[in-house]
N, C-alpha and C positions, 0 to 999 in steps of 0.2 A: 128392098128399101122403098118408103113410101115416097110420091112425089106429090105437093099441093104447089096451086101455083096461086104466085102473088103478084098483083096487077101484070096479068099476063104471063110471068116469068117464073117457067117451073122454080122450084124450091125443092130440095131433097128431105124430108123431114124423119130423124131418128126416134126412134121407139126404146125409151128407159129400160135398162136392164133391173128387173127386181131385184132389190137389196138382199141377201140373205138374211136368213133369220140370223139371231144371235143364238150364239152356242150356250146349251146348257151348262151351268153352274154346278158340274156332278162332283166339287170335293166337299169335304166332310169337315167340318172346323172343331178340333178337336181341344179339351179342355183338361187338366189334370187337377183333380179333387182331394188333396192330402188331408191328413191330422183326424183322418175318420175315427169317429170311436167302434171299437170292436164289434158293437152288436148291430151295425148301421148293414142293409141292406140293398140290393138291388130295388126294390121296389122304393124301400126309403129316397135313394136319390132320384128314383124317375117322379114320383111325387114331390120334391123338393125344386127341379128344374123344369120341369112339364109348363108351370107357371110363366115363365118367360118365353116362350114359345115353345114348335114339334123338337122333338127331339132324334135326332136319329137311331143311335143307339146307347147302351148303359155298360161299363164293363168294370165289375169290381174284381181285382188281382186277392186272387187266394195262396196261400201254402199249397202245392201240388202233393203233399203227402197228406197233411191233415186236414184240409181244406179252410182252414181257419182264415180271416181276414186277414190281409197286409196293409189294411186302413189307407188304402188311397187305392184308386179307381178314376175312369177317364169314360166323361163323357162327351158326347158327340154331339153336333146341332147342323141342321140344314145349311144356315146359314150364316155371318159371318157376323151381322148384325146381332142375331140372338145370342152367339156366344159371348159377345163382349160385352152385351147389355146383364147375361149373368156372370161374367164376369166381376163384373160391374158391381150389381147390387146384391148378391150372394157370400163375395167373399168374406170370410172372417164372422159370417153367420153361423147362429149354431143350429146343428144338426146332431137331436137324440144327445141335447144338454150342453153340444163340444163346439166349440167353435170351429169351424173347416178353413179348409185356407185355399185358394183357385188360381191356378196359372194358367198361360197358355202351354199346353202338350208341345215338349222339343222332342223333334223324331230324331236329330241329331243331336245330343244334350251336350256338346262342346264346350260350349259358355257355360254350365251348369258344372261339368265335372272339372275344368279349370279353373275356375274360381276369378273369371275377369268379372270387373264392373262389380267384385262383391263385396261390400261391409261389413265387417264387424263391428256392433254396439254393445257396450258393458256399460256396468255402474247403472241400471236404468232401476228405477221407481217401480216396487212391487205392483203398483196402479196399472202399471204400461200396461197395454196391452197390444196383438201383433196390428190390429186397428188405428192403435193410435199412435202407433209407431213408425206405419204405412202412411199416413194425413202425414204424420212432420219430417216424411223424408218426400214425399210427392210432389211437392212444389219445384224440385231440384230436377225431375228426367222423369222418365218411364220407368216404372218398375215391374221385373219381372216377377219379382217373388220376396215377401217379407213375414220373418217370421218373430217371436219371442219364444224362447225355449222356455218350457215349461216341464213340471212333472207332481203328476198326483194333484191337476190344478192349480198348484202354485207355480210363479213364474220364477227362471233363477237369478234374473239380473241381466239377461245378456238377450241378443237378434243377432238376426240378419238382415241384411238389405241387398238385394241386388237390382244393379239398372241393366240395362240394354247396351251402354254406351259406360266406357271406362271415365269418359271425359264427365259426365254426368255425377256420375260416385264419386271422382275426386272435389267436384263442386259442391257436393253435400257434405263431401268429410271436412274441407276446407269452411263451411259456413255453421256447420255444428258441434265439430268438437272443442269440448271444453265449455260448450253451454248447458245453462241449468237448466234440467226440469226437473218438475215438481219439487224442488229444492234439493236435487240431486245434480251435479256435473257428469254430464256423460261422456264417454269415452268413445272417439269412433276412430277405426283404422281400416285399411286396407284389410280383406280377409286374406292367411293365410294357412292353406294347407296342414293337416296333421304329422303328415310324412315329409312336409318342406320344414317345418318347424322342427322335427326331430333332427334331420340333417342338419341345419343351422345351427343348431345344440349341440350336435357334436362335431362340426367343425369348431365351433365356439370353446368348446371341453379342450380340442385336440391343442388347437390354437394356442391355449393356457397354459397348457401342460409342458408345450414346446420354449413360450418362454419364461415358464419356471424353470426346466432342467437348464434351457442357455444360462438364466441368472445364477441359478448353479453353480454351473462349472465354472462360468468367469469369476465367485466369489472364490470357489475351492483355488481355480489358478491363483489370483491374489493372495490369497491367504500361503500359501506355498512358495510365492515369490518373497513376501516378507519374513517368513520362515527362512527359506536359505540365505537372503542378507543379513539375518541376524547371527545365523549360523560363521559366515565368513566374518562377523567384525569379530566373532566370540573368539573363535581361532587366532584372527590377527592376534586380539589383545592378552591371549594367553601365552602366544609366542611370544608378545615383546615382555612381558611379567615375568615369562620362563628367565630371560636370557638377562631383566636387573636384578642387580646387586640389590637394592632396595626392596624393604617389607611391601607385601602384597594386602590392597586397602581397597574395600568392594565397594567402597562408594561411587568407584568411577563407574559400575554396571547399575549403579539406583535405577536410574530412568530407562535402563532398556530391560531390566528385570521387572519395573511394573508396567510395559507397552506388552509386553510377555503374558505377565501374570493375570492382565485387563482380557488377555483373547482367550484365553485358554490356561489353565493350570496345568493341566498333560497335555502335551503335544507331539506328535510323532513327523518328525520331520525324515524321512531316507529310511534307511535301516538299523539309525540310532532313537532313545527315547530320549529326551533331558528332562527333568523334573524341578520344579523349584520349591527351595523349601523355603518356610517361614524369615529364615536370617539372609533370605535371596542368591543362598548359595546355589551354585548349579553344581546337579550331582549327575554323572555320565553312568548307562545302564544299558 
């Protein structure tokens, strides 16, 4: 330890430890390049991205048997700045006539195969495009990824939109569904699942079916309770006609021969049939 002295009076005086340097920045910020058209190559995209800054690497995903394109590929960049800046100004460019579409590369694509924070838009303007689609949900969150389906360059009516944040997407579904564009009303929902939506459907089918057959059988029960009451006044009132002296006069069964005849003409009540004929007589079979 060093000593200086100050009027007179040593002083101890300490010697600064050098700072360390700072540590290299060795990851790799990684970008994923979809909706590639078929004939688009490696070179195609290092030429397309080279302009925003170095690049580190290019890597276009082929079919391992035929090697044919799978039209999306993940490129790489030093640094964190130049991917966001092609981010940025890239996406939704066309590349070899097609428009591309750019997210950030998820190593863990959680969010992505879950489907949180995702949109569904319908009813949208042949016009839209995944451009303009992206500007009038942006204002609402971060977006991860938006798209308009499209096929053979026409669009079908429908996107996606996903944010970062669930809370985000509900604030866009809440501030734009139901509003017009381009003299269309858009549709926007919560996106979900093809295999959640099949389940839903068929607990929905299951659901139906269970109370039809209930409605069923509590009609068929009804219908059989009034069946056997009418069975038991028929009998009383046969008994007591059996046993007068007095002519037998069918007007006193009118009203319950047409309550009868309103439900059913043949009816199978037990292990008898009774039939009613035209003059409302009942005939035993």
């Amino acid at each position: 330890m060093a000593v200086q002295f100050m009027f007179g009076v040593p002083v101890p005086v300490t010697t600064p430890k050098p700072k360390p340097a700072p540590e290299a920045d060795n990851r790799i910020w990684s970008l994923y390049v979809g909706d590639l058209d078929p004939q688009v190559t490696e070179a195609d995209l290092i030429d397309k991205f080279r302009l925003i800054g170095p690049i580190a690497s290019v890597r276009l995903c082929r079919d391992s048997f035929t090697g044919d394109s799978l039209r999306y590929a993940y490129v790489n960049f030093f640094t964190s700045l130049d991917a966001s800046t092609a981010l940025c100004f890239l996406n939704h460019k066309k590349l070899k006539g097609k428009p591309i579409r750019i997210m950030w590369s998820q190593r863990y694509p959680l969010t992505r195969k879950t489907g949180i924070a995702n949109l569904f838009v319908k009813n949208l303007h042949p016009s839209i495009t995944s451009a303009q689609l992206q500007s009038m949900f942006s204002k609402f969150g971060k977006i991860l990824s938006c798209k308009v389906a499209a096929e053979n360059g026409k669009t079908k009516g429908f996107g996606f939109v996903q944010y970062d944040s669930e809370q985000s997407s509900m604030t866009a579904r809440n501030a734009l569904h139901g509003t017009l564009v381009e003299g269309k009303k858009i549709y926007v929902s919560k996106f979900v699942k093809k295999s959640a939506r099949t389940v839903a459907h068929g607990d929905a089918m299951m659901a139906s079916l269970e109370g039809q057959n209930k409605n069923l059988f509590i009609a068929r029960t009804q219908q059989k309770e009034i069946a056997n009451c009418h069975i038991e006044k028929l009998k009383a009132s046969s008994l007591a006609l059996k046993n007068s002296t007095h002519p037998v006069h069918y007007s006193s069964f009118q009203s319950l021969g047409e309550d009868l005849i309103k439900q059913k003409q043949h009816r199978n009540t037990g292990n008898r049939s009774f039939v009613w004929n035209s003059s409302l007589h009942m005939l035993e079979r």
